[in-house]
C-alpha positions as CSV (number, residue, x, y, z in Angstrom):
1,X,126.8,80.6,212.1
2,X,125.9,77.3,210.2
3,X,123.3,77.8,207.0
4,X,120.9,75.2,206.0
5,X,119.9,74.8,202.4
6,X,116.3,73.4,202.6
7,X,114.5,72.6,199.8
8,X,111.7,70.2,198.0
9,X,109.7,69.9,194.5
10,X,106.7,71.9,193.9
11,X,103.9,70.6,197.0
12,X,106.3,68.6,198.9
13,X,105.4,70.4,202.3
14,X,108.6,72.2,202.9
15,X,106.9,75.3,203.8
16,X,105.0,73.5,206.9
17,X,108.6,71.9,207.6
18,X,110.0,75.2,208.0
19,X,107.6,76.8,210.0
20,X,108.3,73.6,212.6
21,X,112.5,75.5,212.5
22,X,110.7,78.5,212.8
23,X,108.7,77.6,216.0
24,X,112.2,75.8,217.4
25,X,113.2,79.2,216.9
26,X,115.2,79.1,213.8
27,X,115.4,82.7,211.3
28,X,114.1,81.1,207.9
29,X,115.0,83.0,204.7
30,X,111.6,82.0,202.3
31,X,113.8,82.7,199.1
32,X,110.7,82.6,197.2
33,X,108.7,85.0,198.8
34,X,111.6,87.6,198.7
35,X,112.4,87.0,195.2
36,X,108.7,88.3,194.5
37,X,109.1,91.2,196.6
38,X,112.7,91.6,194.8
39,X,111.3,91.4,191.4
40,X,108.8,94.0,192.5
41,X,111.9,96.8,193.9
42,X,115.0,96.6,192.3
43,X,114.7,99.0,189.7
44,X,118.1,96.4,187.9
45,X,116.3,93.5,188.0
46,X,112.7,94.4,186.6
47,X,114.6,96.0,183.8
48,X,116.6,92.7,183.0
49,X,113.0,90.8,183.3
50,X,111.2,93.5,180.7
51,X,114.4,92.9,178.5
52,X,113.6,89.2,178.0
53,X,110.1,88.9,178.8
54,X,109.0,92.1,177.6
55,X,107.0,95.0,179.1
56,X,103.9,92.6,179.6
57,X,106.2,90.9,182.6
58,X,104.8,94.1,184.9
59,X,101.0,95.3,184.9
60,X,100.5,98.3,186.8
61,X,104.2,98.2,188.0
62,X,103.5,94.8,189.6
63,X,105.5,91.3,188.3
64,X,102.2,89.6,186.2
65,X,102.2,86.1,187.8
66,X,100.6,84.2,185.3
67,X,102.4,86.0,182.0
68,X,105.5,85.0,183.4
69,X,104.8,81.5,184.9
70,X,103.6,80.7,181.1
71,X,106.6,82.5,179.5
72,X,109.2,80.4,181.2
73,X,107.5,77.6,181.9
74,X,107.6,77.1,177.8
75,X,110.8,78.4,177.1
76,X,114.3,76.9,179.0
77,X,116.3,79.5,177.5
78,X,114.3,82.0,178.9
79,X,113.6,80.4,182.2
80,X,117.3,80.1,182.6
81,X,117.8,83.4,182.3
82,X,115.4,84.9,184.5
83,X,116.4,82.3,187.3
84,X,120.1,83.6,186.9
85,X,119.1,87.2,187.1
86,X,116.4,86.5,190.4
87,X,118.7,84.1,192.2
88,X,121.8,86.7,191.8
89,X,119.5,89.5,193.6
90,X,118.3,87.2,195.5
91,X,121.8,86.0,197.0
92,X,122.7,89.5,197.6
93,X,119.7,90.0,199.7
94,X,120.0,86.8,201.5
95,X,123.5,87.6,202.8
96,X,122.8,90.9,204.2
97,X,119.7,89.2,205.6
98,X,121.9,86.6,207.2
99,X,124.7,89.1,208.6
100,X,121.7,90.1,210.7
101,X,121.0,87.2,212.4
102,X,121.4,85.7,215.6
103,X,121.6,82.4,216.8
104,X,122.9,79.2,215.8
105,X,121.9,78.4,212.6
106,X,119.4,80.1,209.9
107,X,117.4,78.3,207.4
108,X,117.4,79.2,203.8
109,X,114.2,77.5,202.2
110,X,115.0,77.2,198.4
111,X,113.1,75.6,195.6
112,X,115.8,75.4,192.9
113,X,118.2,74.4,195.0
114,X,119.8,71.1,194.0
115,X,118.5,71.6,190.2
116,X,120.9,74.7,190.6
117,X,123.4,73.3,192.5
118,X,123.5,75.8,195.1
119,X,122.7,73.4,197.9
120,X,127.0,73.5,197.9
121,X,126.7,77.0,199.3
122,X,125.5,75.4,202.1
123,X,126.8,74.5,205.2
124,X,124.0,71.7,205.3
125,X,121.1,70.8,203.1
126,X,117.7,69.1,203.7
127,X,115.5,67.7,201.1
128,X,112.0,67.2,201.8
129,X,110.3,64.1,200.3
130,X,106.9,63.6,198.6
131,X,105.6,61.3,195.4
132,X,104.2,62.7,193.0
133,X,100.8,61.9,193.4
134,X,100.3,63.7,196.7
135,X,101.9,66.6,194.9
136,X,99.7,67.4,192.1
137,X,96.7,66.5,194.3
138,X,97.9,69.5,196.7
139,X,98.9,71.8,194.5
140,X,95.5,71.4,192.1
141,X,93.3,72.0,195.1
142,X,95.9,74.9,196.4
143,X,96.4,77.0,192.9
144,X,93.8,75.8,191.2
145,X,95.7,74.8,188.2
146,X,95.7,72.1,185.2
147,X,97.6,68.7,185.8
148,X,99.4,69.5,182.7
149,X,101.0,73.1,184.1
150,X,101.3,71.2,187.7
151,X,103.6,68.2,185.7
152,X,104.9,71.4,183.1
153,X,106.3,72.9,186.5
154,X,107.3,70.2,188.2
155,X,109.9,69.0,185.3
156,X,111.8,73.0,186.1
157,X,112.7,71.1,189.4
158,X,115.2,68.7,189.9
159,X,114.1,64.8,190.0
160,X,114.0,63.6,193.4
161,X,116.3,60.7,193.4
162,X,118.8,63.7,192.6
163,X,118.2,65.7,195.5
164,X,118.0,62.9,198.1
165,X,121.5,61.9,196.8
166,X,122.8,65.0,197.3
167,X,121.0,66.2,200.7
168,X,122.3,65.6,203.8
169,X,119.3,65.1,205.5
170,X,115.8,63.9,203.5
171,X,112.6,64.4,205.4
172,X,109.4,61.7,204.0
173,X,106.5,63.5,204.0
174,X,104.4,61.3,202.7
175,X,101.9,60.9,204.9
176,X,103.0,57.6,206.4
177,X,105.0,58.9,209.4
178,X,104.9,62.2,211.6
179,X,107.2,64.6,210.3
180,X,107.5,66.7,213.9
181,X,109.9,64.0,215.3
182,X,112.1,63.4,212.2
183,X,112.6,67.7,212.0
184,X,113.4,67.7,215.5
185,X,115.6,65.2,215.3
186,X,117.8,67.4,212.5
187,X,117.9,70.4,214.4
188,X,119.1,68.3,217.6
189,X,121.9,67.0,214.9
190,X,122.9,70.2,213.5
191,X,122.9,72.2,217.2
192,X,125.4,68.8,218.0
193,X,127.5,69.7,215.5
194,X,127.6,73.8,216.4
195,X,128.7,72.9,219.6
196,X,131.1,69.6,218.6
């Protein structure tokens, strides 16, 4: 089974790209989303995220957003550390995920992926495109959040000329072309390459 690393900055769109691979009917692993529900269950890792952010990380025995978005958005050190603790669990979870999957290929969508260097764990990696502009626009009307902690997270992420140097495949969504037939046009050259 092939796996595809896919990943974008903060707003690019690669959610809406993956949910086109998930109507082709490709298993997508939101790495995100199940990082959240991680940090919420694993007894390990919400005691290595109290030890470094402190007991104020949970409320109620939930992970408090916003106290940790601030905390490591601020600190590298401490950012560092949390994302080496979440993507550890993470991976573990993925690759039990993935042993239960059928199909051709499966779909890993992943944030930190080329500022992590983990898009080499990949058989394949897709980068999707989007200038910055477009970005803070979305993300302002979708979180509701200051310019200044929009740019503070964006500069976490890897710089896009990076990422599109290191992806095999980079999708422009950036308003100027459809993005359906570009996506399709990927899957049609990974399945190619399954089946030689």
């Amino acid at each position: 089974m092939i796996e595809v690393g896919l990943s974008g900055g903060i707003g690019s769109g690669k959610t809406s790209v993956s949910k086109v691979f998930k109507n082709l009917g490709i298993p997508i692993y939101y790495a995100d989303i199940e990082a959240k529900k991680i940090m919420n269950s694993d007894p390990i890792l919400i005691s290595e995220i109290i030890s470094i952010l402190g007991s104020q990380a949970y409320v109620n025995k939930k992970i408090n957003k916003q106290y940790i978005a601030k905390q490591i958005f601020s600190d590298t050190e401490k950012r560092k550390k949390i994302e080496s603790c979440v993507h550890k669990s993470v991976k573990k979870d993925y690759k039990s995920w993935v042993s239960k999957q059928k199909g051709a290929f499966v779909i890993h969508e992943n944030a930190l992926m080329f500022a992590r260097n983990t898009y080499t764990e990949f058989d394949k990696s897709i980068y999707v495109f989007c200038p910055e502009n477009i970005r803070i626009a979305r993300i302002a009307q979708r979180d509701n959040i200051s310019e200044q902690e929009i740019r503070q997270r964006m500069s976490a992420q890897a710089q896009d000329n990076e990422c599109i140097k290191k992806a095999d495949f980079v999708i422009h969504n950036d308003n100027t072309e459809l993005i359906i037939p570009h996506i399709t046009q990927i899957y049609s050259t990974i399945k190619q390459t399954i089946h030689g």
